[in-house]
Backbone of each chain as ProteinMPNN parsed JSONL, in Angstrom:
{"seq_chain_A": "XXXXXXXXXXXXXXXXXXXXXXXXXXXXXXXXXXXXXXXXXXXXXXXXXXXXXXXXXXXXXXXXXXXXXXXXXXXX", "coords_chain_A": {"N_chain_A": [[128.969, 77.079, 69.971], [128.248, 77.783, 73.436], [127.62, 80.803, 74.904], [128.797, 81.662, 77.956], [128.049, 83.248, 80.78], [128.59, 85.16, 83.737], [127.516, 85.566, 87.122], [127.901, 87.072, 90.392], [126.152, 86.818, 92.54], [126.816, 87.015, 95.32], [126.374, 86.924, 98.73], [123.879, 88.262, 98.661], [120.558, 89.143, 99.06], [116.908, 87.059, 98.901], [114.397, 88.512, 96.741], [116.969, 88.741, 95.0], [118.678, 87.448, 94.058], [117.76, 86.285, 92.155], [116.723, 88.548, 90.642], [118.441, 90.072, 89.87], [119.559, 87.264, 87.826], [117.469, 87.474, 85.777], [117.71, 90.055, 84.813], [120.197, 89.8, 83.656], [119.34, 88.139, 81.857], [118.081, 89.446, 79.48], [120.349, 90.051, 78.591], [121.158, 88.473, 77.259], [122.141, 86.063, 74.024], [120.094, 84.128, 72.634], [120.58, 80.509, 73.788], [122.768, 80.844, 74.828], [124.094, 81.252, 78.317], [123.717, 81.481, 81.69], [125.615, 81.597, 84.694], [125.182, 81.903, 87.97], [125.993, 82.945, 90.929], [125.037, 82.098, 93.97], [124.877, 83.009, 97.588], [122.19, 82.884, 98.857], [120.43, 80.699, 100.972], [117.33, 79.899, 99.474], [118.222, 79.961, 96.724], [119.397, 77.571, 95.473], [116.432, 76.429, 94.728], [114.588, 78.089, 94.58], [115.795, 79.592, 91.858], [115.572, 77.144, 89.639], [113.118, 76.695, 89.83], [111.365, 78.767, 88.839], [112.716, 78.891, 86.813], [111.987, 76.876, 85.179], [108.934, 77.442, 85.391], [109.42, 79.832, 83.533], [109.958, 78.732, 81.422], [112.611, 78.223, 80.317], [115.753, 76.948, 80.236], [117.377, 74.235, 82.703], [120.684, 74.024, 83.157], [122.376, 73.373, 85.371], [122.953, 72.477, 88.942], [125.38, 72.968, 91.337], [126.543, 72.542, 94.09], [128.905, 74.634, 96.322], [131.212, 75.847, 98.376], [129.691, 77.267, 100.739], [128.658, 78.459, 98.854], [125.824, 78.255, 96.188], [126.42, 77.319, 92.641], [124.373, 77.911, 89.712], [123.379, 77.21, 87.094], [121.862, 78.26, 84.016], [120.215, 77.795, 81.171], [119.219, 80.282, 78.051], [116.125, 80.019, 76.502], [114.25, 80.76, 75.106]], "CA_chain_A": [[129.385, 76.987, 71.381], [127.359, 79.0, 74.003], [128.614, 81.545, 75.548], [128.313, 81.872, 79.431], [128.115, 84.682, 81.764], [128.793, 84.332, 84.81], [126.904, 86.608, 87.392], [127.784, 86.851, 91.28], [125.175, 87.182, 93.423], [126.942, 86.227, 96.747], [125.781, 88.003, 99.743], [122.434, 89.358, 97.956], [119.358, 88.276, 99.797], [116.409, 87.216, 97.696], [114.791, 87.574, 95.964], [118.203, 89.244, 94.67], [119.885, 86.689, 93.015], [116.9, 86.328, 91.263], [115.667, 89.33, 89.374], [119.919, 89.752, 89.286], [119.323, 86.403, 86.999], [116.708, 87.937, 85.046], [118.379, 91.09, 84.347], [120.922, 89.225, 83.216], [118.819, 87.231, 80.654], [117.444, 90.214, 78.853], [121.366, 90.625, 77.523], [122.181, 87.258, 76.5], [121.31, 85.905, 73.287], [118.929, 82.297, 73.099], [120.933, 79.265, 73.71], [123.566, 81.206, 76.368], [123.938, 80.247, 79.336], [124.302, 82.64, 82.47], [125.964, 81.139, 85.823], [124.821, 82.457, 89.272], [126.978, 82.113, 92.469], [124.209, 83.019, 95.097], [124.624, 82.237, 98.779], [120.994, 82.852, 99.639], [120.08, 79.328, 100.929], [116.717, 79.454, 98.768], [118.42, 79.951, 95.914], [119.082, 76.762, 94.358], [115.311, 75.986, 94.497], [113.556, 79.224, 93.783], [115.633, 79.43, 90.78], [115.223, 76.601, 89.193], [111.432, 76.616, 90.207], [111.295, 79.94, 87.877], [113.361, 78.774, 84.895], [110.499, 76.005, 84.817], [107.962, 77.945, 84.817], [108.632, 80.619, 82.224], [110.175, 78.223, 79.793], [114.34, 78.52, 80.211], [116.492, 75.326, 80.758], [118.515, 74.467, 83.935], [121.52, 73.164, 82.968], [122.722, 72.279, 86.244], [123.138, 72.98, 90.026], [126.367, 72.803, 92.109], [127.078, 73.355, 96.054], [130.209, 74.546, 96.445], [131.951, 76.087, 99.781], [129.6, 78.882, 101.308], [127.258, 79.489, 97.575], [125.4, 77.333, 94.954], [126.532, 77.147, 91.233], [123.161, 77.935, 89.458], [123.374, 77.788, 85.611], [120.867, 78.292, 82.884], [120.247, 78.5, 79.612], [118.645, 80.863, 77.786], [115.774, 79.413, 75.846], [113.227, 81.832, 74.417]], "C_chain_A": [[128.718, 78.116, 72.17], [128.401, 79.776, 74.93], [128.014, 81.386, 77.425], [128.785, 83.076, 80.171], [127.912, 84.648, 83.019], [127.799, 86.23, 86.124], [127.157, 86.237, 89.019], [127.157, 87.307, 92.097], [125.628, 87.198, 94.951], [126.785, 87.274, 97.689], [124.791, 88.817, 99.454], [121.164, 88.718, 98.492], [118.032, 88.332, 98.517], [115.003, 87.961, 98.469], [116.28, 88.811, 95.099], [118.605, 88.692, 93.693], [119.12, 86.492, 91.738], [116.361, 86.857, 90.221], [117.365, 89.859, 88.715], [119.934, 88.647, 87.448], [118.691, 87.101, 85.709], [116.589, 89.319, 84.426], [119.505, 90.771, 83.477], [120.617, 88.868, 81.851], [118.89, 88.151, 79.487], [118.975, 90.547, 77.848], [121.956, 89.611, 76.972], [121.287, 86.845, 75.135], [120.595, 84.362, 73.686], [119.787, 81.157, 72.766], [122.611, 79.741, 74.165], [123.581, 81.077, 77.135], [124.464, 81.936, 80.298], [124.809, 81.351, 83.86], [126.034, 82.389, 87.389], [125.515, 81.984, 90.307], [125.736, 82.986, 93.218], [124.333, 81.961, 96.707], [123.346, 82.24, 99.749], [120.726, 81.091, 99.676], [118.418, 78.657, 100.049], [116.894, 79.419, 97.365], [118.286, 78.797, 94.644], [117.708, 75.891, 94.655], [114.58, 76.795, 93.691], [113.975, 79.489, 92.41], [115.246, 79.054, 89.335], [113.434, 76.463, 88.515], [111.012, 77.727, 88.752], [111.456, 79.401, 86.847], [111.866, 77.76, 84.404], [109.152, 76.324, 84.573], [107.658, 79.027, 83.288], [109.84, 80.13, 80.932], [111.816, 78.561, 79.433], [114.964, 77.008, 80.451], [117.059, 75.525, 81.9], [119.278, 73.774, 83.251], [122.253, 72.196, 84.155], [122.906, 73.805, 87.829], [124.48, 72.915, 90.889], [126.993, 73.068, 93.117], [128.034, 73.206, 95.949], [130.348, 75.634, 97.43], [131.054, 77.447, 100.054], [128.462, 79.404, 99.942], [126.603, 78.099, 96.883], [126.02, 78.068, 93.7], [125.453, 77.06, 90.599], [123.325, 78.099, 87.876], [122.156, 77.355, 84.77], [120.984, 78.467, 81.533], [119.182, 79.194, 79.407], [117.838, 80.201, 76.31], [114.516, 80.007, 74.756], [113.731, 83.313, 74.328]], "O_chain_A": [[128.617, 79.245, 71.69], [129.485, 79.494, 75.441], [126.905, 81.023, 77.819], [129.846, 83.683, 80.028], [126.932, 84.025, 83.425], [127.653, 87.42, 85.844], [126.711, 85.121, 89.287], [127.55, 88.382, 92.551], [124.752, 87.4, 95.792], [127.062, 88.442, 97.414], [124.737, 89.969, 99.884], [120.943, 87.559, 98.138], [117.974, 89.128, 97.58], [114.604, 88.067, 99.629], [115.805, 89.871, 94.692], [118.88, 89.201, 92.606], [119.579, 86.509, 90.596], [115.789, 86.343, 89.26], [117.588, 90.016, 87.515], [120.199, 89.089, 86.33], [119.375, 87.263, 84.699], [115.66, 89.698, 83.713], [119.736, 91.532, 82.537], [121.316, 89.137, 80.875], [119.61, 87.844, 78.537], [118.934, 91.085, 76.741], [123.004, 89.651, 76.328], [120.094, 87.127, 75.023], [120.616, 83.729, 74.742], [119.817, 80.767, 71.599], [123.561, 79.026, 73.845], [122.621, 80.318, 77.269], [125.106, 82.928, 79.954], [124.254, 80.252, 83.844], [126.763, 83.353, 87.624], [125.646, 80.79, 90.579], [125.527, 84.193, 93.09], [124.044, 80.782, 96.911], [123.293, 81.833, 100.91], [120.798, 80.358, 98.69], [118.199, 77.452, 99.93], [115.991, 78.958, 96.667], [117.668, 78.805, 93.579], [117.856, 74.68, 94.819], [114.072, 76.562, 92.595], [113.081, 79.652, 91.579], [114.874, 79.719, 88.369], [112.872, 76.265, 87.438], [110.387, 77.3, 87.782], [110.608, 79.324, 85.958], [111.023, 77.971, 83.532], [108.37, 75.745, 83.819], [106.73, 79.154, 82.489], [110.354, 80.753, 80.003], [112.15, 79.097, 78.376], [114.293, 76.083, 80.908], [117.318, 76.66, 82.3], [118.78, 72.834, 82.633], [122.583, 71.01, 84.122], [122.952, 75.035, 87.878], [123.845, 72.125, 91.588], [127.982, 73.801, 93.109], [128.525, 72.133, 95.597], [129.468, 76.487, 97.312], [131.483, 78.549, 99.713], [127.697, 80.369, 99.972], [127.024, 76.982, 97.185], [126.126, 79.295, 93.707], [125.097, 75.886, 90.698], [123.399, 79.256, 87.461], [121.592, 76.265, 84.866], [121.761, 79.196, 80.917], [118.204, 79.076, 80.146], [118.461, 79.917, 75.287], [114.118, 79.459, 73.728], [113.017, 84.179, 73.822]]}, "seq_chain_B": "XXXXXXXXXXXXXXXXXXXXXXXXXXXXXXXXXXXXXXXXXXXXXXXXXXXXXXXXXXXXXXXXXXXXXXXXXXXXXXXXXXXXXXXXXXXXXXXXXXXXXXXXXXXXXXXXXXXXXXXXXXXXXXXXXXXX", "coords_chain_B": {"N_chain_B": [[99.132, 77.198, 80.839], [97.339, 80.18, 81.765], [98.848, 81.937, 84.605], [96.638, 82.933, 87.665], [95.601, 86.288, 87.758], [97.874, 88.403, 90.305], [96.821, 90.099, 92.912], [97.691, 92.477, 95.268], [96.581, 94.162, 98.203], [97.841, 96.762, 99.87], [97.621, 97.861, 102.636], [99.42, 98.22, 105.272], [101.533, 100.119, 107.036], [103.895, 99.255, 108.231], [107.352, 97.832, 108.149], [108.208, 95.568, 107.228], [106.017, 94.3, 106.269], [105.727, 95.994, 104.182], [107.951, 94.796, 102.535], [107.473, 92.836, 102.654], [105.223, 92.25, 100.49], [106.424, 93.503, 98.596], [108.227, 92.346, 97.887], [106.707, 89.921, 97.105], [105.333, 91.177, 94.56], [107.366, 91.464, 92.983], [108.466, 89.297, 92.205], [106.27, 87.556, 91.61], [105.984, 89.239, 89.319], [107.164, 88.969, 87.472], [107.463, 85.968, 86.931], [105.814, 85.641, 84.984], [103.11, 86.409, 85.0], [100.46, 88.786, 85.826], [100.459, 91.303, 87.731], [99.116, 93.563, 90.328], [98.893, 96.117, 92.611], [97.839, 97.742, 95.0], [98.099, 100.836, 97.187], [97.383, 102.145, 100.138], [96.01, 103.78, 103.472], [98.296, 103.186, 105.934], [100.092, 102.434, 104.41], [100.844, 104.251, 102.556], [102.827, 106.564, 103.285], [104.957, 105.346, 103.1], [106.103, 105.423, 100.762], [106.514, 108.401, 100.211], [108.441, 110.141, 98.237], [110.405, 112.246, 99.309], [110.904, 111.759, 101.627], [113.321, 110.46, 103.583], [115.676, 107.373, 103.403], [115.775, 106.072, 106.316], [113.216, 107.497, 107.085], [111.541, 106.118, 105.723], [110.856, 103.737, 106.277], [108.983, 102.038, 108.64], [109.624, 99.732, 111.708], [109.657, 96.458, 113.304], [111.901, 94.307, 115.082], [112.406, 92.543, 112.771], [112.571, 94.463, 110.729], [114.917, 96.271, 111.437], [116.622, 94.047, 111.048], [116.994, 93.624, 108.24], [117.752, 96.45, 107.609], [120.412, 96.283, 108.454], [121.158, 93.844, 107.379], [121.478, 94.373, 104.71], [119.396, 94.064, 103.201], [117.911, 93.602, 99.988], [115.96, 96.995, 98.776], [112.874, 98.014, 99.283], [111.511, 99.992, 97.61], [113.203, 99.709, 95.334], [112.833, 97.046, 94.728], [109.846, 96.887, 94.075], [110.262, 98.846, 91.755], [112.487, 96.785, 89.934], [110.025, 95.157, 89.508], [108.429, 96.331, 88.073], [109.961, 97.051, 85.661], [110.755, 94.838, 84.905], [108.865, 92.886, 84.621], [105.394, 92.06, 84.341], [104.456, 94.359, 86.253], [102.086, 96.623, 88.122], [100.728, 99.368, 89.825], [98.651, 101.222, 91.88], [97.379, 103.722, 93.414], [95.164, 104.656, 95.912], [92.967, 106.436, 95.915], [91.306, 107.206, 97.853], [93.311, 108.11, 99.502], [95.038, 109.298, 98.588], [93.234, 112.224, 98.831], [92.374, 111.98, 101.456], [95.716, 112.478, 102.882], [96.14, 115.216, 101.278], [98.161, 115.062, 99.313], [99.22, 115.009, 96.179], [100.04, 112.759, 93.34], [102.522, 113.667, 92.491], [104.052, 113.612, 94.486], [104.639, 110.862, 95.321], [107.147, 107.98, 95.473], [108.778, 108.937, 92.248], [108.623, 107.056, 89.018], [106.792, 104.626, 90.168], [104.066, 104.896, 90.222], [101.384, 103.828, 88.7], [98.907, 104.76, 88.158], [96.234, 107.278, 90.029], [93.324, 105.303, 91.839], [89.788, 104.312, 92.593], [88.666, 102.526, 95.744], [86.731, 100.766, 95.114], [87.057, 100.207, 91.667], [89.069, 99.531, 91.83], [88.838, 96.484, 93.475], [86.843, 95.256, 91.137], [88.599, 95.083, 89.531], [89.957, 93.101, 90.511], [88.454, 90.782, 90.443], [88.045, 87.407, 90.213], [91.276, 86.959, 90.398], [93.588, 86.046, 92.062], [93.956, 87.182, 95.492], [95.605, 89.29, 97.857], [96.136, 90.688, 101.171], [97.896, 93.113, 102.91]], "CA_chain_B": [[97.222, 77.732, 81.86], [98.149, 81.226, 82.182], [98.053, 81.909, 85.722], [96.03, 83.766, 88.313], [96.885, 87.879, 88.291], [97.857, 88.285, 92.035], [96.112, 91.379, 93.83], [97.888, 92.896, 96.465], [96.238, 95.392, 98.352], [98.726, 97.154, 100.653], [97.809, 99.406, 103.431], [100.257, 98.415, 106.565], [103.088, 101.094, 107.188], [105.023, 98.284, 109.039], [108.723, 97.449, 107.228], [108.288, 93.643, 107.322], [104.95, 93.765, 105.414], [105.895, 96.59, 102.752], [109.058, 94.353, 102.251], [106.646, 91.17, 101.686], [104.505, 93.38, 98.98], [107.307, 94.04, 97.628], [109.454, 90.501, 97.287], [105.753, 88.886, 96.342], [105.345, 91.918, 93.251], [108.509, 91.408, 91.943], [108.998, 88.325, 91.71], [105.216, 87.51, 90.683], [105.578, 90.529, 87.932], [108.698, 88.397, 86.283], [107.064, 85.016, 86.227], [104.774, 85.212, 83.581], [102.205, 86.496, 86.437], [100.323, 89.642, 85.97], [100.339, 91.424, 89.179], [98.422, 94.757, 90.333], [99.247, 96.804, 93.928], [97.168, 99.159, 95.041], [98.607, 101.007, 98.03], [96.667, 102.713, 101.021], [96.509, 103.717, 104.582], [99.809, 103.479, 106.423], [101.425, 102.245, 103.881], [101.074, 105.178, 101.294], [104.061, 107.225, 103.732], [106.379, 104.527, 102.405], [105.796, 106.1, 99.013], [106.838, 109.779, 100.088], [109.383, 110.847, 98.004], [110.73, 113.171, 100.23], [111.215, 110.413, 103.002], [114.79, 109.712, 104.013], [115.742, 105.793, 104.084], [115.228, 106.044, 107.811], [112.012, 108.155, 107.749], [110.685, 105.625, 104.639], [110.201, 102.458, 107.055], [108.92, 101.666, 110.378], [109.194, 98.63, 111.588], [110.263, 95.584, 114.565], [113.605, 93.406, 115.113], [113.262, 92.201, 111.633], [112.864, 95.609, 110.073], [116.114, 96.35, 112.126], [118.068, 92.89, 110.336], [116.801, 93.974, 106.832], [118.142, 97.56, 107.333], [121.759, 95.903, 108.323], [122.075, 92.875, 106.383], [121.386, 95.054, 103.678], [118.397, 92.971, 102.228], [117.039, 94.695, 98.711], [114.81, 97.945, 99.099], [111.763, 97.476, 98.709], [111.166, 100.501, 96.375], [113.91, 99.002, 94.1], [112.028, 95.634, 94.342], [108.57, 97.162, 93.186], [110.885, 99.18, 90.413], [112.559, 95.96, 89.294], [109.212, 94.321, 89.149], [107.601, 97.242, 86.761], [110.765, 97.583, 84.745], [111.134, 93.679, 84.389], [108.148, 91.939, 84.642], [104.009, 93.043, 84.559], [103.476, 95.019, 87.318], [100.761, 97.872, 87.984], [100.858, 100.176, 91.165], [97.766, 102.14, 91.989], [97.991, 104.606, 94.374], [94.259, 104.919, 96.962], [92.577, 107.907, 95.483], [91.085, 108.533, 98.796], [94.475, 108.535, 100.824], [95.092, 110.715, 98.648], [92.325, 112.98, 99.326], [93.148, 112.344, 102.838], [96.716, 113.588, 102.876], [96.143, 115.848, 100.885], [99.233, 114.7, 98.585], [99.207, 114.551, 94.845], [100.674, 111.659, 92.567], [103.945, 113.971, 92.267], [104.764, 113.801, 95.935], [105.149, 109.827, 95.613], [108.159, 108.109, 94.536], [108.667, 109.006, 90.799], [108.198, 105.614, 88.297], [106.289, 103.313, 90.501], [102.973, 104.372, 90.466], [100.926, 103.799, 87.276], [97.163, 105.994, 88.009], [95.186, 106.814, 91.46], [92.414, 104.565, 91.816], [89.575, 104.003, 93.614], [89.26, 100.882, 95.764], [85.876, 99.662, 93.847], [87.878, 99.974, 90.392], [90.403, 97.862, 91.869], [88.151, 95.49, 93.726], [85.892, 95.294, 90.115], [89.349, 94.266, 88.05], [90.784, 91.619, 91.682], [87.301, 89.303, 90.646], [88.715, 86.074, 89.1], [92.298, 87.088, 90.46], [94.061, 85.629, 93.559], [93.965, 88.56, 96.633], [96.288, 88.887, 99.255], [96.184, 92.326, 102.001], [99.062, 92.878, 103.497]], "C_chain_B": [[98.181, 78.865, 81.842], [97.73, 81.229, 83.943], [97.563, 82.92, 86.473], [96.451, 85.593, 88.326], [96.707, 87.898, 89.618], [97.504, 89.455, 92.052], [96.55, 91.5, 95.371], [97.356, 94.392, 97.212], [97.336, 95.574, 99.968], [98.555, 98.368, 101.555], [98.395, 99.351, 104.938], [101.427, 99.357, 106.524], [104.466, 100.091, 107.41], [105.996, 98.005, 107.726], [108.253, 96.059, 106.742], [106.834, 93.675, 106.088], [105.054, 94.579, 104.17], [107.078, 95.708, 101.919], [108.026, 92.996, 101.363], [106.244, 91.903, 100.41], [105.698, 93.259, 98.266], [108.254, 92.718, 96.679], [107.71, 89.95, 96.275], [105.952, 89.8, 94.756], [106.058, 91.292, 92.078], [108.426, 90.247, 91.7], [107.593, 87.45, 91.26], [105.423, 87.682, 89.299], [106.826, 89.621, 86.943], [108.742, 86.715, 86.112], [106.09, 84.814, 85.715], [103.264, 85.175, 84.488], [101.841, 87.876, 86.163], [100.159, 90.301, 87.713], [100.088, 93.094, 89.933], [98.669, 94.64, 92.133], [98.439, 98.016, 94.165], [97.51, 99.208, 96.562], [97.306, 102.181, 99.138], [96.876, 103.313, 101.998], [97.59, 104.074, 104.811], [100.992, 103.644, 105.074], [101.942, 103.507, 103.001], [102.813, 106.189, 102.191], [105.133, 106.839, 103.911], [106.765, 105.297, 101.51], [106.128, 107.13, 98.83], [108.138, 109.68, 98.718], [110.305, 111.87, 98.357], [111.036, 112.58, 101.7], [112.887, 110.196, 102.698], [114.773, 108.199, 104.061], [115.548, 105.466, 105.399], [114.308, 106.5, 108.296], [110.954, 106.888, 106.878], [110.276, 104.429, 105.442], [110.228, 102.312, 108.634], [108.893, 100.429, 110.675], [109.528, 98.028, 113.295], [112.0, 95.806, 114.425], [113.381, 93.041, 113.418], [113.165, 93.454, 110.87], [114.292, 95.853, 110.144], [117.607, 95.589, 111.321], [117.934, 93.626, 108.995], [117.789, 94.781, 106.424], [120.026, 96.872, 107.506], [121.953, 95.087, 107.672], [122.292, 93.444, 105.22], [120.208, 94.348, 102.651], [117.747, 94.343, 100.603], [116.084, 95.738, 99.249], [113.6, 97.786, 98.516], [111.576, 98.59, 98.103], [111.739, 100.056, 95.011], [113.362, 98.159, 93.989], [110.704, 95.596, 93.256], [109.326, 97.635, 91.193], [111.414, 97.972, 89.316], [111.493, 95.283, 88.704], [108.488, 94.892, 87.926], [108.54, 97.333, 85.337], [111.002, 96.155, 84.13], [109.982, 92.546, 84.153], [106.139, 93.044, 84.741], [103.861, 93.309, 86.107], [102.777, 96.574, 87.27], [100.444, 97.998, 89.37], [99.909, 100.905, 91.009], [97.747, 102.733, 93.022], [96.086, 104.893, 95.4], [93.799, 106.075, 96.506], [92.271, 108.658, 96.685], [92.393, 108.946, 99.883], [95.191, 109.447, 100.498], [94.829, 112.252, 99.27], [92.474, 113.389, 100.686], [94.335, 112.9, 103.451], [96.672, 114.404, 102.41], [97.594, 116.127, 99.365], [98.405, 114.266, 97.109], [99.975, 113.273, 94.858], [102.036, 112.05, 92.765], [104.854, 113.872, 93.722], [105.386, 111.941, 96.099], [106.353, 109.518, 94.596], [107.874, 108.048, 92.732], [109.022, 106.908, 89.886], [107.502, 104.473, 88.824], [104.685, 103.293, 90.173], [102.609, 104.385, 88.52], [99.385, 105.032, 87.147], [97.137, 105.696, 89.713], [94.076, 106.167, 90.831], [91.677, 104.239, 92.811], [89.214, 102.257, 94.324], [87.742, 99.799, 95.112], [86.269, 99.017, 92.773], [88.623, 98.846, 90.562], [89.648, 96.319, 92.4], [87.782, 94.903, 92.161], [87.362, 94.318, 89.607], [90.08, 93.149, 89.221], [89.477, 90.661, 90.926], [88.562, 88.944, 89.386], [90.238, 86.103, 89.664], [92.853, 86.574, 92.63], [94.456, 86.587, 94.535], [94.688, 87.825, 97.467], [96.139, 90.343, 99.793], [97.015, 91.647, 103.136], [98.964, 94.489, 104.688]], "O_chain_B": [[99.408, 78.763, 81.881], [96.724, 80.74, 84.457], [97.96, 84.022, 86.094], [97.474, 86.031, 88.852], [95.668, 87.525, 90.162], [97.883, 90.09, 91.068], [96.068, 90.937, 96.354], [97.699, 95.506, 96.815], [97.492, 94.738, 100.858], [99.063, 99.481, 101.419], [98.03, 100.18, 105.772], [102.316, 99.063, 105.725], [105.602, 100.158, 106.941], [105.588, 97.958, 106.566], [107.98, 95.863, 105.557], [106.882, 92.953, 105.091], [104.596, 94.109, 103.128], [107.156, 95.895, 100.705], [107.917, 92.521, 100.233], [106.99, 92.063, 99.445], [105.651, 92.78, 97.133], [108.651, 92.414, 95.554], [107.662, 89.695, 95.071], [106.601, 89.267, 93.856], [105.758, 90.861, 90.965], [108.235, 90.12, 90.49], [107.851, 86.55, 90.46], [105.234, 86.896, 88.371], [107.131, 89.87, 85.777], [109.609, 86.128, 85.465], [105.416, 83.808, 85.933], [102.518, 84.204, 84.614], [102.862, 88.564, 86.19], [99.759, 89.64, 88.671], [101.112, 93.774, 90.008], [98.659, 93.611, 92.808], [98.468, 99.075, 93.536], [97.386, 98.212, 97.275], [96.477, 102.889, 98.565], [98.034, 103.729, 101.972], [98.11, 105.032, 104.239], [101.978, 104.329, 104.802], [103.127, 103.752, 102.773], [103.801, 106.35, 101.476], [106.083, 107.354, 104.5], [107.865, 105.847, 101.556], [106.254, 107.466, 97.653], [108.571, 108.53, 98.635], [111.014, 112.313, 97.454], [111.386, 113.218, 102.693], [113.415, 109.812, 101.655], [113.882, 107.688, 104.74], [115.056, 104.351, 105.572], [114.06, 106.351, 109.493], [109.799, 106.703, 107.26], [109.118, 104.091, 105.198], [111.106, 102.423, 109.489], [108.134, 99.76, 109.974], [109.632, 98.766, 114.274], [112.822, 96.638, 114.041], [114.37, 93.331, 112.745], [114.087, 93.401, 110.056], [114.968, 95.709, 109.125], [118.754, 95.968, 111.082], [118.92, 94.292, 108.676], [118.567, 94.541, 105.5], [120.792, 97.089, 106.567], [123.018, 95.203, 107.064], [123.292, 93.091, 104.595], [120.344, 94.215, 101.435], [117.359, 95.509, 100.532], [115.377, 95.387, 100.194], [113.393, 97.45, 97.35], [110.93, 97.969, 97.258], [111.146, 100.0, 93.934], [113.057, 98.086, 92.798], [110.462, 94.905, 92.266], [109.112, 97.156, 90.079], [111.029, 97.979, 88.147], [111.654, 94.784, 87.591], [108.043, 94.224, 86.993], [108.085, 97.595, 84.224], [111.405, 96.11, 82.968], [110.207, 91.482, 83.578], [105.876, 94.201, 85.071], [103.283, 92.612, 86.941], [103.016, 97.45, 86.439], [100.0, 97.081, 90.062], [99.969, 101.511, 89.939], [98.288, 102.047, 93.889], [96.092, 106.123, 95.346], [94.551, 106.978, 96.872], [92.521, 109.838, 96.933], [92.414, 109.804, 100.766], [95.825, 110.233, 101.202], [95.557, 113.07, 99.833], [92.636, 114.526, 101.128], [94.226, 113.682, 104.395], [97.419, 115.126, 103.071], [97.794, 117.145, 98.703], [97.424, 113.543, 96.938], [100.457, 112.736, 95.855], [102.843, 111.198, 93.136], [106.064, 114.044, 93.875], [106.352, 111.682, 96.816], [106.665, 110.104, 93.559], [107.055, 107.358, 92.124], [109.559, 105.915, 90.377], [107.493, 103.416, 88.193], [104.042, 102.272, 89.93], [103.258, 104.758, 87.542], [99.062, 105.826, 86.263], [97.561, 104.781, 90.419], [93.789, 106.303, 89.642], [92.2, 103.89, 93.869], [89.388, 101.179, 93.757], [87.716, 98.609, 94.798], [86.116, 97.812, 92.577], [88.823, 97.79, 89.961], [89.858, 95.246, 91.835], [88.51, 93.954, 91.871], [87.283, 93.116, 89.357], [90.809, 92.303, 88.704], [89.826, 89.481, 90.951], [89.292, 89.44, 88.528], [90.719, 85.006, 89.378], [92.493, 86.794, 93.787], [95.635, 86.889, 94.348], [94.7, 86.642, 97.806], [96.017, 91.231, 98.95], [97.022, 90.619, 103.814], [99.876, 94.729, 105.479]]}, "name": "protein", "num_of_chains": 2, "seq": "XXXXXXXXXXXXXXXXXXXXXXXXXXXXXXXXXXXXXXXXXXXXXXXXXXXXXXXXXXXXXXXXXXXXXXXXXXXXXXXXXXXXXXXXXXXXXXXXXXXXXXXXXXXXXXXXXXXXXXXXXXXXXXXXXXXXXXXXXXXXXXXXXXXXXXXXXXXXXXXXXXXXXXXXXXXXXXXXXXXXXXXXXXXXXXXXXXXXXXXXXXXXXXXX"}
């Protein structure tokens, strides 16, 4: 069962939520999951956009009141 | 494909454009993006160490929002980008020369060597340039 970690970014302009994320990673182990609340409105793109490039999963996205729900797994 | 190393050469003082430098770096230097800064000109009296947060940027109206919304600093941005991802800060040998300022006068962990701007030109071929 993976663990998740939840990380709130809200009110952090980017890229913030972002290298937030990726600070994050460096303490989870591979096949964890972190969850991002960020209310920057490029968030749930630029994230995603990232995880895709350097090889992480998205698990999923979710607008909810005022932030996005941004979760990942950790895949390498 | 690996991709392009980005080359920023940075010699505006202005807030708004050390801020860009700074968002592109980081967040280059942490996707799998090598990414080299060599700083100049205006901009190097970002870099004091001895600069107050209010002496460290000049800028417009959006300098102005940055400083209140509280947007990330752009020295922390470059720092995140060196501490988390490839980046490489070179510091203008001659703006050195011209202030008369050593290496130790800028902020401590960002830069990596002075350099001059042939060296850096010589290692930008093949690499995607931006001047900011």
């Amino acid at each position: 069962m993976p663990q998740r970690t939840k990380i709130d970014a809200r009110g952090a302009f980017c890229p913030g939520p972002l290298m937030e994320l990726i600070a994050g990673l460096k303490l989870i182990e591979v096949g964890d999951e972190i969850e991002v609340w960020s209310s920057d409105k490029g968030s749930a793109k630029d994230i995603p956009e990232w995880v895709a490039k350097v090889g992480h999963e998205m698990v999923g996205v979710e607008h909810c009141e005022g932030y996005d729900s941004i979760v990942i797994r950790k895949a390498k | 494909m690996t991709a392009q190393p980005l080359f920023i050469l940075l010699c505006s003082g202005e807030h708004e454009k050390i801020q860009m430098a700074a968002m592109m770096a980081s967040v280059g230097a942490v996707s799998d993006r090598a990414v080299h800064v060599f700083v100049s000109m205006n901009a190097l009296f970002a870099f004091d160490r001895e600069a107050s947060p209010e002496q460290r940027y000049r800028g417009g109206e959006f300098s102005r929002l940055l400083v209140e919304k509280g947007a990330p600093d752009a020295m922390q941005l470059f720092e995140q980008g060196k501490m988390l991802g490839d980046l490489r800060m070179y510091v203008c040998s001659m703006a050195l020369d011209i202030t008369g300022w050593s290496e130790d006068r800028l902020v401590h962990g960002l830069f990596d060597e002075a350099l001059g701007l042939t060296k850096f030109l010589s290692e930008a071929e093949g690499g995607q340039f931006v001047t900011l």
